[in-house]
N, C-alpha and C positions, 0 to 999 in steps of 0.2 A: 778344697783345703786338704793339703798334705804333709804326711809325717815322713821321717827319711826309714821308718821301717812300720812295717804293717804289724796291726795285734790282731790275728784273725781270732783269737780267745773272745778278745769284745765288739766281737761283728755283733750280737744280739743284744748290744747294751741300747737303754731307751735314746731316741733321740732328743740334742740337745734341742730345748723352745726357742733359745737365740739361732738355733743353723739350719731347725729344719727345715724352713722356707727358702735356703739355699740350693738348687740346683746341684752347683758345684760340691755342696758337701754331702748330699744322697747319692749323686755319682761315687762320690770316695767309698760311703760306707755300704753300697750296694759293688763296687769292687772288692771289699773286703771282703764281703757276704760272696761272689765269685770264685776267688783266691780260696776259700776256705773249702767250699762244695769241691773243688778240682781235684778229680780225679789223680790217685798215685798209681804211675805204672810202674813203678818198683825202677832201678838203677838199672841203667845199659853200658856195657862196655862204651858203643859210639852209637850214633844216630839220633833219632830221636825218642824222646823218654819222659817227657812232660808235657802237662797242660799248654805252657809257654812255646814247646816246641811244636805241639798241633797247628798253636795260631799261628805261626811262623811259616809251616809248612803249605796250609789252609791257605795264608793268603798270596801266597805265592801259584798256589795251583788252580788262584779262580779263572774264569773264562776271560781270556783277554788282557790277564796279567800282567805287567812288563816290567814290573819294583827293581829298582838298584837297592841294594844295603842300605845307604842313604834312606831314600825313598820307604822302602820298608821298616826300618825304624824308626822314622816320625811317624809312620803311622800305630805303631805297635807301642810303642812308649817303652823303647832300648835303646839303649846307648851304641854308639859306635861301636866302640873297643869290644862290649858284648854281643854285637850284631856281625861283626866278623869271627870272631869267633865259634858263634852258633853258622854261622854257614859254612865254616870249614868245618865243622865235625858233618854238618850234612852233606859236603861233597866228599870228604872221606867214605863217609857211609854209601854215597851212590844214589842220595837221595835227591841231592840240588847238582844244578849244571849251573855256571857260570858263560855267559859269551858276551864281548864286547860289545857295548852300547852305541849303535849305528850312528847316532846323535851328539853322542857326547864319550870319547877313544878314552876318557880318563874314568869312565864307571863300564861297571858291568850291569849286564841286567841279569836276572836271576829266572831259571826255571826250574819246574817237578819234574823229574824224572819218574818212569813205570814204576821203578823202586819204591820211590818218594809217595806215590800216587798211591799206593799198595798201603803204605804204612799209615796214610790218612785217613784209608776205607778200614783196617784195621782199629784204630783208637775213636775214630768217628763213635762208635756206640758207647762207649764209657763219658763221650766229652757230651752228646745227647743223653743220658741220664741225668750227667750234671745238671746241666741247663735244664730241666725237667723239674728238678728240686728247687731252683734257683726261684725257677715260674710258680711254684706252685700254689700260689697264693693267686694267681690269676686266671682268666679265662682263657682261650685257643684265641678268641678275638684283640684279648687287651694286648695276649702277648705278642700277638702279630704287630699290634698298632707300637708298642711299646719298641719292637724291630725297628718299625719306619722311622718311628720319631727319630730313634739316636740313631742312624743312617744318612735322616737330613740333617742331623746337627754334623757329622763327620761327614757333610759333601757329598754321599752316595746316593747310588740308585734306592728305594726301597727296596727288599728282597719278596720276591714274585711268592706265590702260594706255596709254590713246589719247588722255592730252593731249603734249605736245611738251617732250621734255626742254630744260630748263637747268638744267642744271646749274653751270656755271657763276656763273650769275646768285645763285643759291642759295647756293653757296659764300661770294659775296660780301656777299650780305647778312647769313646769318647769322655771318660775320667781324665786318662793324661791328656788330651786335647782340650778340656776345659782349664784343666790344670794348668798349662803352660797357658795360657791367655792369660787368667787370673795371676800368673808370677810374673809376668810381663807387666800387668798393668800396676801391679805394686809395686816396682824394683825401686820408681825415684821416692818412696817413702819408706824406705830401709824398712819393711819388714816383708814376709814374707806370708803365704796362706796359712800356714800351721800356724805362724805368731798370731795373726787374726783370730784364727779358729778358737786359739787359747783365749784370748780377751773377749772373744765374745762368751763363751763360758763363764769365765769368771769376773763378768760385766751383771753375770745373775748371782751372783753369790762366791761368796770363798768355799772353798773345797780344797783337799790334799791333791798331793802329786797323781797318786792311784789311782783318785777317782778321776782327775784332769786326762788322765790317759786313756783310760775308761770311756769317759764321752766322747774322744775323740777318735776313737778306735785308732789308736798307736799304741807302742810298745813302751814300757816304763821306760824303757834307756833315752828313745827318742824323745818324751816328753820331758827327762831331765836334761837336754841340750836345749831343747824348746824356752822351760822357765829357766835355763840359765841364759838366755841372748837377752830376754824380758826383761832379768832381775839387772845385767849389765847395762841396760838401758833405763832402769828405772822405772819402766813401765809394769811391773809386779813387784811383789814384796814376799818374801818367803817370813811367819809370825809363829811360832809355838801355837800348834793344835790345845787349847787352853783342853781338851777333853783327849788329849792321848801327847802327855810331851813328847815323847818319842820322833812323833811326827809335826811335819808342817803345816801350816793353812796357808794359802797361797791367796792374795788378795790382786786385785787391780790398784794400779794406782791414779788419782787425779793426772800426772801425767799419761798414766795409761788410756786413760779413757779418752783424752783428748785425740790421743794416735789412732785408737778405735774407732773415733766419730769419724777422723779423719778417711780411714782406709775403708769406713765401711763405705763413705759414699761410694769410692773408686772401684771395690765388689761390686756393688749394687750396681751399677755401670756396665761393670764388663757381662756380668751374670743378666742384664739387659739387653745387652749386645744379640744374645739367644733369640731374643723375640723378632731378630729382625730375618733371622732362618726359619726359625716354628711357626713365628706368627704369638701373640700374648696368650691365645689360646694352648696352640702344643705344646710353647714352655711349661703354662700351669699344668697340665695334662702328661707330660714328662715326669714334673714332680709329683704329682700324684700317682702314676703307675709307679714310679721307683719307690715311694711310701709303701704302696701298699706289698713291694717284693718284701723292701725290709720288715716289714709286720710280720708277715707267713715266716718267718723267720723264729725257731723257736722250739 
């Protein structure tokens, strides 16, 4: 369940009792909890200069590599238009090489250059501290196991003893990879994961906008575009906070709730889909180690 901007202020907010049995929505807020730990390396003229541009560089320089732009930004969860963009500033810098893709004359494939390679061995210790804090609510064992899991949910090999955690990284991929599953399988019931996410919230109770963004760990702006698609649909009601007028209380509505029953099966569906990669075991076991990163959280 996703907001179109992140509140990393409420990465430590409690989890909601309606989501937290959601996979897909401990993925979100253990991304948030990611996004927040990442490492600033202060502003660079060109090359690379962020968390976002480690993994970029990272997954282009694994063994056996061969990502197009394309390819590399489904997996990464970027867009086009930003995924060119980021690899021109890295081939200005000297860091990516571009060469025609033997298979297919209209993509390129992408690789690290020395340069590139340098700048990864470089930022590498700042992006493992991260990930160190991220974990630290677990064992050397859960967070290996916690590796594997979301490597088989994203199609990968597990990562062997002695390759180099990210965790973090992983988190976030497989967040946007659950992500667009869960947006796919909602589209023909016109709402979307965030509208969900909101109704189930306020399927437990009325609460104001703040606290609605709050549990959801989104940004006030995003949740006020959120209850305004709801309230244009009739599936929420914005009511005078009777203990602060100033503010609103935002309730579900009878129609809302039917849309809720509706989408939750089709969640629950796709967020089942998982068991047929992990197995019913490592999903529950997935959620449970991503539980317990976001507790150590604090």
């Amino acid at each position: 369940m996703d907001g179109d901007a992140l509140s990393t202020k409420a990465a430590g907010a409690e989890l909601p009792p309606g989501l937290a049995g959601y996979a897909a929505y401990l993925l979100r807020r253990a991304h948030v909890l990611a996004t927040r730990l990442a490492p600033d390396f202060g502003a660079t003229p060109d090359g690379a200069g962020s968390a976002r541009d480690f993994q970029v560089l990272d997954a282009i320089g694994e063994p056996g590599a061969a990502y197009s732009q394309q390819d590399l930004g489904d997996r990464l969860g970027i867009n086009r238009t930003t995924m060119v963009k980021l690899i021109d500033r890295f081939e200005a810098a000297g860091q990516v090489s571009r060469a025609r893709n033997p298979d297919d004359r209209r993509s390129y494939v992408l690789a690290l250059t020395e340069r590139g390679r340098a700048t990864v061995r470089a930022m590498a210790p700042a992006m493992s501290d991260a990930d160190d804090k991220l974990t630290a609510g677990l064992t050397a064992a859960e967070r290996h196991r916690l590796d594997a899991l979301l490597a088989a949910l994203l199609s990968r090999p597990a990562p062997g003893p002695a390759a180099p955690h990210r965790t973090g990284a992983l988190i976030s991929q497989a967040h946007h990879f659950v992500r667009h599953r869960i947006e796919a399988a909602l589209a023909h019931s016109g709402l979307q994961a965030r509208h969900f996410a909101a109704l189930t919230v306020l399927a437990d109770g009325s609460c104001s906008q703040q606290q609605l963004a709050r549990q959801l760990a989104i940004s006030e702006q995003a949740v006020l575009q959120v209850v305004d698609d709801l309230e244009r649909a009739d599936l929420v009601a914005r009511d005078r906070d009777p203990q602060d007028r100033r503010r609103y209380a935002l309730r579900i509505t009878g129609p809302g709730r039917a849309a809720l029953l509706t989408a939750r099966g089709v969640v629950e569906a796709a967020e089942g889909r998982m068991s047929t990669t992990l197995g019913a075991e490592g999903r529950a076991e997935l959620a449970a180690l991503l539980a317990a990163v976001l507790r150590s959280d604090g």
